[in-house]
N, C-alpha and C positions, 0 to 999 in steps of 0.2 A: 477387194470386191468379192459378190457373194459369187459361188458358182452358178449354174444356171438352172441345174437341180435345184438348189434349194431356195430361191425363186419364181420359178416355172413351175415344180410337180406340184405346192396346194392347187393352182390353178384346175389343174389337169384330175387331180384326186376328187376335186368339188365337180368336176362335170361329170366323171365317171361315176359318183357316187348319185349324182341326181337320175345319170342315165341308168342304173342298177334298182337305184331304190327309193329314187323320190324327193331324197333330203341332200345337203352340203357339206353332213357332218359322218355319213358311213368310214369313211376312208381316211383315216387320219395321216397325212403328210409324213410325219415323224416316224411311222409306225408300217406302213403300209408298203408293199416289196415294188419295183416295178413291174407295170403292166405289161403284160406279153404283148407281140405284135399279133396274135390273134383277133386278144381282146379290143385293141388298139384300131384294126382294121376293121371292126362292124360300128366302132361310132359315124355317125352319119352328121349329114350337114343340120338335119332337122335335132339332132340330138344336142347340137351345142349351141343354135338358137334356142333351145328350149333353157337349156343351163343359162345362157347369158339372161333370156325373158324373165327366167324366175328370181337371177340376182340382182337383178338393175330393177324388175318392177314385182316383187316377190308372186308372179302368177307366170307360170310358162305359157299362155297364149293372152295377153295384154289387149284390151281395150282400146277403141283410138281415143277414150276419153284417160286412161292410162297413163301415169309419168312417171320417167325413171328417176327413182327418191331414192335409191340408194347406187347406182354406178354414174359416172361419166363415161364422155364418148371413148374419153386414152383408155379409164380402165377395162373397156371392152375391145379395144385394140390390142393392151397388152393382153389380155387375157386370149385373146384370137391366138397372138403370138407365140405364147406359153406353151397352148394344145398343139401348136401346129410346131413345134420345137419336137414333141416326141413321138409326131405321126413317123408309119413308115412311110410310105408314099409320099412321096413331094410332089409330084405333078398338081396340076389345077382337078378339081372334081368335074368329072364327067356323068354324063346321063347314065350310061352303066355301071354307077356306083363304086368307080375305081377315083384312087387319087386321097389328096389329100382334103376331109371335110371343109375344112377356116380358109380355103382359098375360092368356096363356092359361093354363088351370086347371091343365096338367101343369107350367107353370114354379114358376107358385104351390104347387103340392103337391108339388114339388121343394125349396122353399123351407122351406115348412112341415116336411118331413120332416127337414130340417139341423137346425132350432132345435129340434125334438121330442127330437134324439138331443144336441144341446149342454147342453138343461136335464138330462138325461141325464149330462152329462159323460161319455159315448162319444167326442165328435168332440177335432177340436182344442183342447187349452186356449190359455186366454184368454193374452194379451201386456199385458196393461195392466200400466201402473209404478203403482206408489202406494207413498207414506211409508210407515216403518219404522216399526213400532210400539216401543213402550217397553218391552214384554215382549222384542219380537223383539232389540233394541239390548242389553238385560241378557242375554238368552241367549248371544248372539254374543260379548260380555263375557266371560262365563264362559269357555265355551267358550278363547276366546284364555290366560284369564288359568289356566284347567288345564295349557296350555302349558307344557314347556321352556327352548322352542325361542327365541333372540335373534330369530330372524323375528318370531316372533307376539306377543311383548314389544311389539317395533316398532309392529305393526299396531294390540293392543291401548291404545298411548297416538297412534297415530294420530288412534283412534276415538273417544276421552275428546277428544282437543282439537277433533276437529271439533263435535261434541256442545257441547261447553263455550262454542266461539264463535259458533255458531247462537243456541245460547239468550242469550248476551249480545247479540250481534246483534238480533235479537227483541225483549229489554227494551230496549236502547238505543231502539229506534225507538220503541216504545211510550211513552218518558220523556216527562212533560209540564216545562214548567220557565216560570219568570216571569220578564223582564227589566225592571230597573227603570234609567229614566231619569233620574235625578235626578244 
């Protein structure tokens, strides 16, 4: 498993570099020394909503006609996570600007508003893989075997022998069997 440096600081490098200068690419991860708790201690709550505003919806103050096309809600959670990994302050953020920024109400409500708009299906769709359903495997079937084409011939008994060797694969392992010694 990776450390939590090297992980955690592009996070932390992309915010600090929007908070310096604009862009997500000043401070290169690889390259770049750690941040002092000086510097560390003047990022604000408003400084790392602006860093998530600009990654998730490339503008640091978003529209409510605005959709996050490039973050999901985890990756502004973990990214919450990351910052607040190398804050010094751990407490919650207080009204007199002590504490740690990622634990204050506008990151949270920053947060909150991502997942509001994902159950939504507004923001970005989701990337997860998952298995081919057996409707979906018969559609695609079809589909190929309405074909012509020598290509899609091809493809279609491509898609029959992998199908055919999975499920023998499967029962093979499944098999119980008895050996007798005698």
């Amino acid at each position: 498993m990776a450390s939590s440096k090297n992980r955690y600081f592009p996070y932390l490098c992309k915010c600090m570099s929007y908070k310096h200068h604009g862009n997500l690419t000043h401070y290169h991860p690889r390259t770049t020394p750690p941040f002092s708790e000086a510097e560390l201690s003047q990022l604000t709550p408003q400084d790392v909503v602006q860093y998530m505003s600009f990654s998730a919806y490339e503008s640091a103050t978003p529209g409510p006609e605005d959709r996050p096309l490039n973050w999901r809600s985890d990756t502004a959670e973990f990214a919450k996570k990351a910052i607040s990994h190398f804050m010094p302050n751990t407490g919650p953020w207080t009204q007199a600007g002590h504490g740690n920024p990622t634990r204050s109400r506008q990151v949270q409500q920053f947060i909150s508003n991502m997942k509001r708009q994902q159950v939504r299906q507004l923001g970005r769709a989701s990337s997860v893989k998952r298995d081919m359903t057996m409707a979906e495997f018969k559609l695609a079937a079809q589909m190929l075997e309405e074909q012509d084409d020598w290509n899609c011939n091809r493809w279609l008994q491509a898609i029959r022998m992998q199908f055919h060797m999975i499920g023998r694969g499967d029962d093979v392992h499944h098999m119980q069997y008895e050996c007798s010694s005698t």
